[in-house]
C-alpha positions as CSV (number, residue, x, y, z in Angstrom):
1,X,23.3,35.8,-36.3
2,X,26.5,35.8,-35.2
3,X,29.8,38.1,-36.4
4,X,33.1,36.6,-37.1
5,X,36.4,37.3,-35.8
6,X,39.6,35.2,-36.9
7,X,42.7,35.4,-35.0
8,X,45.5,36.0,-36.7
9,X,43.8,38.1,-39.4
10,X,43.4,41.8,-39.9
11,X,40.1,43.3,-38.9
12,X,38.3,44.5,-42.0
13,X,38.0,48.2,-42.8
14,X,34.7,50.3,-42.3
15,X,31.9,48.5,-41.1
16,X,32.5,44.9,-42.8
17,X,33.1,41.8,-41.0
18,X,35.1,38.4,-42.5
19,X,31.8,36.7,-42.3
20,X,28.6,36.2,-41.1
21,X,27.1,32.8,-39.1
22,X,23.7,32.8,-39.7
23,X,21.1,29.9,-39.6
24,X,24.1,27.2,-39.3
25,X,25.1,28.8,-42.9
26,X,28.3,30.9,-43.0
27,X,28.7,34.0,-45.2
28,X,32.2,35.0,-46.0
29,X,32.8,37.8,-48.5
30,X,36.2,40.1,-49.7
31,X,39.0,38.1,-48.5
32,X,42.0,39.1,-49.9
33,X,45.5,38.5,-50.1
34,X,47.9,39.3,-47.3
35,X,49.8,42.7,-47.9
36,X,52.9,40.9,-49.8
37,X,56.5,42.7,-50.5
38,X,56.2,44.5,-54.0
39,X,58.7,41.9,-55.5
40,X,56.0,39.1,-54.8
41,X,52.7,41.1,-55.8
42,X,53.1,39.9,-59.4
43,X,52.8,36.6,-58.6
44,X,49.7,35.3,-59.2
45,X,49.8,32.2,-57.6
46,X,50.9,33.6,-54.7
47,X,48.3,35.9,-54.1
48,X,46.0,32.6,-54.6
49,X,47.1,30.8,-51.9
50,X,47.6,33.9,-49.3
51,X,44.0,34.6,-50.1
52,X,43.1,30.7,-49.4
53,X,45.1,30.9,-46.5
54,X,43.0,33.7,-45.3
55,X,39.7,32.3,-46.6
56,X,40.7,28.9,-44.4
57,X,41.4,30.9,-41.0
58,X,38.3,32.4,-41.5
59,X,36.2,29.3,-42.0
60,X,37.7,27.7,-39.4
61,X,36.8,31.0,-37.1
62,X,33.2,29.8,-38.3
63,X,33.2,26.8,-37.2
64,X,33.6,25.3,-40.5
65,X,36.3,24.2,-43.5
66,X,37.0,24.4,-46.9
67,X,35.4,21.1,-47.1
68,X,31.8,22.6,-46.1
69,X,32.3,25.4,-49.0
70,X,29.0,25.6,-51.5
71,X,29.9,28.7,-53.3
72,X,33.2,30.1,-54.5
73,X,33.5,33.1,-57.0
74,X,36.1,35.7,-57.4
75,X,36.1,38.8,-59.3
């Protein structure tokens, strides 16, 4: 098991990490927008993509893509 660290990207709060390598399977969870001016915040679309953006650095901290992604949900 391996814990991973993006550059670029905030470290996560408390005890969390971006994601998790485990078993050649990689377990990202709570990726979130980027802290955005309050003008911009009511933008959906926007907070879409910055949270893509995010999710993408952290894949390809993995070792992996947003090609390789099996799962994708959002609450």
């Amino acid at each position: 098991m391996e814990i991973i660290h993006a550059k670029g990207l905030p470290a996560p709060k408390g005890h969390y990490s971006l994601a998790i390598l485990s078993n050649g399977l990689l377990f990202a969870s709570g990726i979130l927008p980027e802290e955005l001016p309050a003008s911009q915040t009511d933008s959906f679309e926007r907070q879409v993509i910055s949270a893509l953006k995010r999710a993408k650095g952290v894949l390809e901290a993995g070792h992996s893509s947003m090609n390789q992604i099996n799962e994708l949900s959002h609450r």
